[in-house]
C-alpha positions as CSV (number, residue, x, y, z in Angstrom):
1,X,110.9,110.9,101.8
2,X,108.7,110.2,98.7
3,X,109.0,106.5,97.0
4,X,109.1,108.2,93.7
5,X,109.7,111.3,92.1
6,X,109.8,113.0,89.0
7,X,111.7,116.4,88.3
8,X,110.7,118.2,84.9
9,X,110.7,114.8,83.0
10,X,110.8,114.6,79.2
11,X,110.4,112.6,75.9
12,X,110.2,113.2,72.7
13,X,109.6,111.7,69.0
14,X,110.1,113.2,66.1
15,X,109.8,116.6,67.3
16,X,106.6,115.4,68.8
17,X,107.0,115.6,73.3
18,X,104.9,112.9,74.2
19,X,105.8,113.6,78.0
20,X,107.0,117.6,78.2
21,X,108.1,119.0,81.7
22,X,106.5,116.3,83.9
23,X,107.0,116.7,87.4
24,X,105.3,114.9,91.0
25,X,106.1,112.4,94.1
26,X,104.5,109.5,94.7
27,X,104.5,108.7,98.9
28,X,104.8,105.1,100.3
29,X,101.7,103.4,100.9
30,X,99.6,105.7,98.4
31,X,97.5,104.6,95.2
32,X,98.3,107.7,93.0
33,X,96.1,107.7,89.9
34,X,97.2,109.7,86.3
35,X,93.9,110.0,84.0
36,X,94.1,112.1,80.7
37,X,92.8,111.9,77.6
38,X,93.9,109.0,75.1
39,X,97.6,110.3,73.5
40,X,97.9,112.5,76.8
41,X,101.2,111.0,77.5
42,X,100.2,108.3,80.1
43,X,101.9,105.1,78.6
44,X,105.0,106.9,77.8
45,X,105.4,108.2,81.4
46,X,104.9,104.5,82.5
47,X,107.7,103.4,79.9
48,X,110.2,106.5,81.3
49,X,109.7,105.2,85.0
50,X,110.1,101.6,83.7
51,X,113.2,102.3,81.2
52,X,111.5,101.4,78.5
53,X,112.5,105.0,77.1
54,X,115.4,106.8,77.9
55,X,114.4,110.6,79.2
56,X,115.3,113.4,77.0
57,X,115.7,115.4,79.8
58,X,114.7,115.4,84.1
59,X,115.5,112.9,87.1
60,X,113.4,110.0,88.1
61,X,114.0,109.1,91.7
62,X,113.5,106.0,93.1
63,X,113.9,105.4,97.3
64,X,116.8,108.5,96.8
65,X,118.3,106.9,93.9
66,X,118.6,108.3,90.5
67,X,117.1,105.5,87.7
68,X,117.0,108.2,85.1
69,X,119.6,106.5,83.5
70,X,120.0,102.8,85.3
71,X,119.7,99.6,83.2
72,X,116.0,98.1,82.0
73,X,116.7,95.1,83.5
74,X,117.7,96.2,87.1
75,X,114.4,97.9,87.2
76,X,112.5,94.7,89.0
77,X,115.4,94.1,91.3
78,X,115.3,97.3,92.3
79,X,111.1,97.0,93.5
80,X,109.3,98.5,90.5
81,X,106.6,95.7,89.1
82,X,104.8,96.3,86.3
83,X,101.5,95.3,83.6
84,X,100.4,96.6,80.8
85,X,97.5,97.7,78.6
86,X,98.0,94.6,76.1
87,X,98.2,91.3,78.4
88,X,101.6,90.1,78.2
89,X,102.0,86.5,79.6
90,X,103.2,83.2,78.2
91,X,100.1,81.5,76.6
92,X,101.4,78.2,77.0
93,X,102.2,77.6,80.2
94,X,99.8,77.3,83.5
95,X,98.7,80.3,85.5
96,X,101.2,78.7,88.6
97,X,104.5,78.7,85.9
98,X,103.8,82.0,85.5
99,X,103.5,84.0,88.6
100,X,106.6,81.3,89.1
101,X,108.3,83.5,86.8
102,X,107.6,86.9,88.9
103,X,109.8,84.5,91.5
104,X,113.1,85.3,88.9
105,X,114.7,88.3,90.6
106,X,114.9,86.6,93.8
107,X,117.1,84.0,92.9
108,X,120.3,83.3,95.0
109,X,121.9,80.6,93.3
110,X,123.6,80.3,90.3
111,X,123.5,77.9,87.3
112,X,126.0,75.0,88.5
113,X,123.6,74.9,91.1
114,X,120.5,74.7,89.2
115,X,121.6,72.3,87.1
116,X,122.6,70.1,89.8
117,X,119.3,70.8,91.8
118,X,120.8,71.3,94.8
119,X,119.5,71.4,97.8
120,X,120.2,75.6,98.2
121,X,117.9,75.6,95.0
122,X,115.5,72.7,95.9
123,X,114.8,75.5,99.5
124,X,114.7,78.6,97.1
125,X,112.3,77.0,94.9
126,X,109.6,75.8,97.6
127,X,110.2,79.5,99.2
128,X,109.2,80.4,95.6
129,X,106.3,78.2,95.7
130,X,105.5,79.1,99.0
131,X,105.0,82.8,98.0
132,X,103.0,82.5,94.6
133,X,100.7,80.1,96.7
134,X,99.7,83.0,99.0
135,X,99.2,85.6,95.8
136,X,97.1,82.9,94.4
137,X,95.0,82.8,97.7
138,X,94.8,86.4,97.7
139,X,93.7,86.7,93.9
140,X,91.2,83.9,94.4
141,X,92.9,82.1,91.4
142,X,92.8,78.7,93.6
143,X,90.9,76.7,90.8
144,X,92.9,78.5,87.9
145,X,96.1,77.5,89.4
146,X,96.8,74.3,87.3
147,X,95.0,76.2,83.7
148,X,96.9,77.5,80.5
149,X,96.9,80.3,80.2
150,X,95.8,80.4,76.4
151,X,92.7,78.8,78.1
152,X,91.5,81.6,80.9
153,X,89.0,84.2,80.1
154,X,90.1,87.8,79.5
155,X,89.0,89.1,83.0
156,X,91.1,86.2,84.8
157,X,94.2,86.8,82.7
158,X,94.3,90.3,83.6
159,X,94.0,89.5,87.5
160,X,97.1,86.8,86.5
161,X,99.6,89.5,85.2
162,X,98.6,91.8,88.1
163,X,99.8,88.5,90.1
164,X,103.1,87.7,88.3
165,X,103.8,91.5,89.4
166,X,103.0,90.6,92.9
167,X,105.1,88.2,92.8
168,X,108.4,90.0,92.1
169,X,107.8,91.3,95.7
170,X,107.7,95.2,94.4
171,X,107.5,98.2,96.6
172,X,106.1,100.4,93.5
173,X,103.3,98.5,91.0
174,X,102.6,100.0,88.2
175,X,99.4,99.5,86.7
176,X,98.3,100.3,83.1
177,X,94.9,100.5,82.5
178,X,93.8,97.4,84.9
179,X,90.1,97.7,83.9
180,X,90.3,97.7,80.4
181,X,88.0,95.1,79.3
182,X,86.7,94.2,82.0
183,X,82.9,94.2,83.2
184,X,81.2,95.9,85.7
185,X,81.7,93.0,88.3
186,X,85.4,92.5,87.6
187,X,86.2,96.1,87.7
188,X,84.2,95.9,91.0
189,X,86.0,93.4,92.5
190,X,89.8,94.7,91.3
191,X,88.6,97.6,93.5
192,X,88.5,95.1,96.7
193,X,91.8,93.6,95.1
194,X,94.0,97.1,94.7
195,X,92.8,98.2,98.2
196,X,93.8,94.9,99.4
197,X,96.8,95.3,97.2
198,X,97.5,98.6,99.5
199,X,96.3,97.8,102.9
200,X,97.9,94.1,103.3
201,X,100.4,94.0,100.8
202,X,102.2,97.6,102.1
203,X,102.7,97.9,98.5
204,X,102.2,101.5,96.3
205,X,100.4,101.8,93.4
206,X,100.4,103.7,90.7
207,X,97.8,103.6,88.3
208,X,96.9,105.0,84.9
209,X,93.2,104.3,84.2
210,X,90.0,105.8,82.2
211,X,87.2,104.5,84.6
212,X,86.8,107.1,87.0
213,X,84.4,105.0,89.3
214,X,87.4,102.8,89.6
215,X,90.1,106.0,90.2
216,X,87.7,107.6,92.6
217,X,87.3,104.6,94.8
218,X,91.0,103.9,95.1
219,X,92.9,106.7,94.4
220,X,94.8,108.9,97.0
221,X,95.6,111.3,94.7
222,X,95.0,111.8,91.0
223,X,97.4,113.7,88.2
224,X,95.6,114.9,85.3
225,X,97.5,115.2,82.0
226,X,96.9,116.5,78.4
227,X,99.3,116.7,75.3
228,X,102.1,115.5,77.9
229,X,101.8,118.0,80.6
230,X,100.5,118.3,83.8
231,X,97.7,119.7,83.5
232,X,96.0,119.3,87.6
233,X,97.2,117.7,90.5
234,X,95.3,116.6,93.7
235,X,92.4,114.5,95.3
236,X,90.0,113.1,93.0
237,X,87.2,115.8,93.7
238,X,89.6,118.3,93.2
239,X,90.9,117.6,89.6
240,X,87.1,116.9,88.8
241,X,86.1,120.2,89.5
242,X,88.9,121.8,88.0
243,X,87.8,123.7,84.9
244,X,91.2,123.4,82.8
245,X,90.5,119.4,83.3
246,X,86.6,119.4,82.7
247,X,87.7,121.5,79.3
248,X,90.4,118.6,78.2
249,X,87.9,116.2,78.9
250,X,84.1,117.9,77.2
251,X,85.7,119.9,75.6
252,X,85.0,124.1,76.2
């Protein structure tokens, strides 16, 4: 059974369908890539899988359950993690306080007993610590652990949101546009990190991104879209050599 999939999905604004009759799985254990050009839909179909925006029309399947419709905030519970093309962390706090905060949705106790710090919480919250500690170790953010945030150069605060993800414990991440901004040597090594990401993590990824030396490294498969549609579907040498794609892309 596929982790994910998407039945003739939909979304429109003003008249305008930003995503118009999107359909495809995504399999466990797969890094599935969607390229396009810039207003092809990308962001919106992120935003639809995340609840973000309600679907106009379609399914979205998660694990055999329908989320077309399920709450925004259940969405992390349920094992979806996201980032996002605009950083979005708490500036004021240390890099450790937030990947603390990816802990949330694994809480067990309730507010009596948080108050009172007991010991139920005191053994949640060093489980918590315990399991940022090893996505630290795996993002090589030892020596950032203690830094604010406000602080960190661009490339490291990217690497941070992909941890505070992580740390929700997801079975689908959803990755916008992880290389933005970044140079050649960080994009390099986020290749080593989203394979590592794959491989020991067990975790799927799906990916929207514009650097094809990244996509073609990582990706499984790749869905190409344009004005909202699906416009190819398959491994990355195929879309590339699809003439439909090279058209939305250089144009005829």
């Amino acid at each position: 059974m596929s982790l994910l999939t998407l039945d003739d999905v939909s979304v429109g604004f003003g008249g305008i369908k930003a995503v118009a009759g999107v359909g495809f799985t995504v399999d466990r254990g797969e890094v599935f890539s969607v390229i396009g050009p810039n207003g092809a839909g990308k962001t919106s179909l992120f935003n639809l899988i995340s609840r973000i925006y309600d679907a106009d029309d379609g399914h979205i399947v998660f694990e055999g359950r329908d989320i077309t419709h399920e709450r925004p905030h259940r969405i992390a519970a349920l094992g979806i993690a996201r980032t996002f093309q605009n950083i979005n962390l708490f500036e004021n706090g240390s890099v450790l306080e937030n990947l603390m905060l990816g802990r949330h949705r694994h809480d067990r106790t309730n507010l009596v007993q948080q108050v009172l710090f007991t010991p139920a919480v005191h053994r949640e919250k060093r489980a918590d610590r315990a399991k940022v500690e090893e996505i630290i170790e795996l993002l090589e953010l030892e020596k950032y652990r203690d830094s604010r945030i406000d602080g960190l150069a661009y490339g490291v605060r990217k690497i941070v949101e992909i941890g505070r993800a992580l740390a929700t414990a997801p079975k689908l991440l959803l990755l916008d546009e992880p290389s933005s901004g970044l140079n050649t040597e960080e994009t390099n090594d986020l290749t080593f990190l989203i394979e590592d990401i794959k491989e020991d993590l067990g975790i799927t990824v799906l990916m929207i991104e514009h650097d094809m030396g990244l996509v073609s490294a990582v990706s499984d498969r790749v869905l190409v879209m344009n004005a909202g549609r699906v416009l190819a579907l398959g491994s990355v040498a195929g879309v590339q050599a699809d003439p439909d794609v090279v058209a939305a892309f250089l144009g005829e």
